[in-house]
C-alpha positions in Angstrom: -7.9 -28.5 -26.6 -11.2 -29.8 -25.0 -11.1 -27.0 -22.7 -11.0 -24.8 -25.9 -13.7 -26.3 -27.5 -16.1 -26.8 -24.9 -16.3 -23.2 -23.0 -14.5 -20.7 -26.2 -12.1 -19.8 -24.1 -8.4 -20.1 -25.5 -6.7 -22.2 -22.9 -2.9 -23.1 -21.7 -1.6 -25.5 -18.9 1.7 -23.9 -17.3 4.1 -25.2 -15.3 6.6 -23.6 -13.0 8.6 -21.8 -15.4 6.6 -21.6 -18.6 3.5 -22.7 -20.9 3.4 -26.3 -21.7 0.2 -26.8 -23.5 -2.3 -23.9 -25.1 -5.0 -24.5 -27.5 -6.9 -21.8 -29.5 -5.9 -18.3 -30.6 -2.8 -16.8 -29.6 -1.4 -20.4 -28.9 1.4 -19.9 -30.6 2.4 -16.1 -29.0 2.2 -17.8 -25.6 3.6 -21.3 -26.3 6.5 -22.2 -24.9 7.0 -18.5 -23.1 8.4 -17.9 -19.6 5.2 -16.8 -17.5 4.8 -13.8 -15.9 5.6 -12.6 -12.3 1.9 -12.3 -11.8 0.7 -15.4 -13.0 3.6 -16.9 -10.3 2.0 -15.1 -7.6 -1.3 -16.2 -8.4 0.0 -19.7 -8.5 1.4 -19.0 -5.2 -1.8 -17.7 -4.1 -3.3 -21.2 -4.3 -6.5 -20.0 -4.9 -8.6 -19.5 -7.9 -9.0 -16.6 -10.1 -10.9 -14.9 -11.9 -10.4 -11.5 -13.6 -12.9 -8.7 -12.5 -13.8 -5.5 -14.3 -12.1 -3.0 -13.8 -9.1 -4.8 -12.4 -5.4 -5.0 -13.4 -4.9 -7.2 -16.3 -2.5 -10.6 -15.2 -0.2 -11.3 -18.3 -0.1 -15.2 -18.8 4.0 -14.7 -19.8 6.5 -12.5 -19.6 6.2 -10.7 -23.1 5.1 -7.1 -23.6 1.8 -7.9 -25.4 0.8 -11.5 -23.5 -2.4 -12.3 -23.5 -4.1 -12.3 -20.0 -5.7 -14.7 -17.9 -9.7 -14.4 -17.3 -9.1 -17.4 -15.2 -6.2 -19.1 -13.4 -6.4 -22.7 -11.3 -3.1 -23.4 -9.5 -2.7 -27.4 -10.1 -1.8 -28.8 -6.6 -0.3 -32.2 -5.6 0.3 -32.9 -2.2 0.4 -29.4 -1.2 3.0 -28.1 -3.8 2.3 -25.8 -6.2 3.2 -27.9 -10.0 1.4 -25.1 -12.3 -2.0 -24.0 -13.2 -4.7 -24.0 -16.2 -5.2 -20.2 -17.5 -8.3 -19.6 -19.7 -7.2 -16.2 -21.6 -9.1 -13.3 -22.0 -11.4 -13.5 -24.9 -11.1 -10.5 -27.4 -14.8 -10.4 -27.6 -14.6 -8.6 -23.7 -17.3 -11.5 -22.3 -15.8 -12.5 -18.8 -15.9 -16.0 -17.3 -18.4 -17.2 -15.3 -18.6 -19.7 -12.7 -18.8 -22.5 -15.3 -15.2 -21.8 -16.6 -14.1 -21.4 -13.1 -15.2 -24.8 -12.3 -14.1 -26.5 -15.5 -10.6 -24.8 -14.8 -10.7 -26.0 -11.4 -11.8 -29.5 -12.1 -9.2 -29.7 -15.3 -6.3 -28.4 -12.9 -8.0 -31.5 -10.1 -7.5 -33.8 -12.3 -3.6 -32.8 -13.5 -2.8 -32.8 -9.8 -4.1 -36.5 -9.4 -2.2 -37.6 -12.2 1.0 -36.0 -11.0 0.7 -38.0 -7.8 1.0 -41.4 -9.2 
Protein backbone atom coordinates (compact mmCIF):
# COMPACT_ATOMS: atom_id res chain seq x y z
CA UNK A 1 0.00 0.00 0.00
CA UNK A 2 2.87 2.45 0.65
CA UNK A 3 4.38 1.42 -2.47
CA UNK A 4 1.02 2.44 -4.03
CA UNK A 5 0.75 5.59 -2.56
CA UNK A 6 4.10 6.89 -2.79
CA UNK A 7 5.13 6.23 -6.65
CA UNK A 8 1.08 5.70 -8.41
CA UNK A 9 1.95 2.66 -9.40
CA UNK A 10 -0.52 -0.31 -8.44
CA UNK A 11 1.72 -2.72 -6.63
CA UNK A 12 1.63 -6.63 -5.59
CA UNK A 13 4.20 -8.80 -3.56
CA UNK A 14 4.23 -12.50 -5.09
CA UNK A 15 5.47 -15.41 -3.96
CA UNK A 16 6.34 -18.63 -5.62
CA UNK A 17 3.11 -19.76 -6.75
CA UNK A 18 0.82 -16.68 -6.56
CA UNK A 19 0.02 -12.98 -5.43
CA UNK A 20 0.04 -12.45 -1.80
CA UNK A 21 -0.38 -8.75 -1.32
CA UNK A 22 -1.47 -5.98 -4.09
CA UNK A 23 -2.68 -2.51 -3.43
CA UNK A 24 -4.37 -0.17 -5.90
CA UNK A 25 -6.40 -0.79 -8.99
CA UNK A 26 -6.90 -4.09 -10.27
CA UNK A 27 -6.03 -5.53 -6.75
CA UNK A 28 -8.69 -7.57 -6.67
CA UNK A 29 -8.27 -9.18 -10.51
CA UNK A 30 -4.81 -10.17 -9.53
CA UNK A 31 -5.19 -11.14 -5.83
CA UNK A 32 -4.82 -14.26 -4.90
CA UNK A 33 -4.05 -15.58 -8.78
CA UNK A 34 -1.45 -18.11 -9.83
CA UNK A 35 1.34 -15.98 -11.65
CA UNK A 36 2.28 -16.31 -14.91
CA UNK A 37 5.08 -18.34 -16.56
CA UNK A 38 6.79 -15.14 -17.41
CA UNK A 39 6.70 -13.51 -14.29
CA UNK A 40 8.53 -17.07 -12.98
CA UNK A 41 11.14 -16.61 -15.36
CA UNK A 42 11.81 -13.23 -14.57
CA UNK A 43 12.02 -14.27 -10.98
CA UNK A 44 14.38 -16.86 -12.11
CA UNK A 45 16.22 -14.28 -13.93
CA UNK A 46 17.29 -12.67 -10.58
CA UNK A 47 17.60 -9.55 -11.96
CA UNK A 48 15.53 -6.51 -12.16
CA UNK A 49 12.99 -5.48 -14.63
CA UNK A 50 11.73 -3.08 -16.18
CA UNK A 51 9.31 -3.03 -19.15
CA UNK A 52 10.53 -1.22 -22.34
CA UNK A 53 8.55 0.11 -25.30
CA UNK A 54 7.94 -1.68 -27.66
CA UNK A 55 8.60 -4.93 -25.77
CA UNK A 56 6.35 -8.06 -25.07
CA UNK A 57 4.03 -7.37 -22.28
CA UNK A 58 4.84 -9.92 -18.95
CA UNK A 59 1.38 -10.84 -17.44
CA UNK A 60 1.68 -10.64 -13.50
CA UNK A 61 -0.75 -14.09 -13.41
CA UNK A 62 -1.89 -16.60 -15.28
CA UNK A 63 -5.43 -15.04 -16.49
CA UNK A 64 -6.18 -14.00 -20.03
CA UNK A 65 -6.54 -10.27 -19.28
CA UNK A 66 -3.72 -9.87 -16.21
CA UNK A 67 -2.41 -6.88 -15.79
CA UNK A 68 1.35 -6.60 -16.56
CA UNK A 69 4.40 -5.75 -14.77
CA UNK A 70 6.23 -2.26 -15.61
CA UNK A 71 8.60 -3.52 -12.94
CA UNK A 72 9.52 -6.72 -11.30
CA UNK A 73 12.32 -7.20 -8.24
CA UNK A 74 12.88 -10.94 -7.48
CA UNK A 75 13.06 -10.93 -3.42
CA UNK A 76 16.17 -13.03 -2.57
CA UNK A 77 17.31 -14.60 0.75
CA UNK A 78 20.37 -16.43 0.89
CA UNK A 79 20.55 -16.97 -2.72
CA UNK A 80 16.95 -18.54 -3.20
CA UNK A 81 14.51 -17.03 -5.16
CA UNK A 82 11.19 -16.49 -2.36
CA UNK A 83 9.11 -14.01 -4.80
CA UNK A 84 9.23 -10.59 -6.15
CA UNK A 85 7.46 -6.95 -5.86
CA UNK A 86 5.70 -6.18 -9.37
CA UNK A 87 4.56 -2.53 -9.96
CA UNK A 88 1.80 -2.94 -12.76
CA UNK A 89 1.50 -1.12 -15.82
CA UNK A 90 -0.31 2.01 -15.33
CA UNK A 91 -3.31 2.61 -17.75
CA UNK A 92 -2.24 6.11 -18.20
CA UNK A 93 0.88 4.47 -20.64
CA UNK A 94 3.70 6.49 -18.38
CA UNK A 95 6.63 3.93 -17.86
CA UNK A 96 8.75 3.54 -14.71
CA UNK A 97 11.70 5.20 -14.20
CA UNK A 98 14.65 4.52 -12.17
CA UNK A 99 12.91 5.78 -8.98
CA UNK A 100 10.33 2.86 -9.11
CA UNK A 101 13.05 0.55 -9.98
CA UNK A 102 14.91 1.37 -6.88
CA UNK A 103 11.90 1.67 -4.53
CA UNK A 104 11.00 -1.96 -6.02
CA UNK A 105 14.35 -3.06 -5.39
CA UNK A 106 14.82 -1.67 -1.96
CA UNK A 107 11.01 -2.89 -0.95
CA UNK A 108 11.92 -6.47 -2.37
CA UNK A 109 15.74 -5.88 0.03
CA UNK A 110 14.01 -5.43 2.69
CA UNK A 111 11.32 -8.67 2.42
CA UNK A 112 14.42 -10.79 1.81
CA UNK A 113 16.04 -9.52 5.23
CA UNK A 114 13.01 -10.25 6.96
CA UNK A 115 12.73 -13.71 5.55
CA UNK A 116 16.17 -14.59 6.92
CA UNK A 117 15.44 -14.16 10.53
Amino acid sequence: DSMHKTVGYAAAVCDRDGVIAAAGSGRREIMDQHISTELEALMEARRPYRAEPGAKRIPVTDRDNSAAAAVAVPILTEGDVLGCVVLLERSDGVRAGDVEVKLAGTVAAFLGKQMES
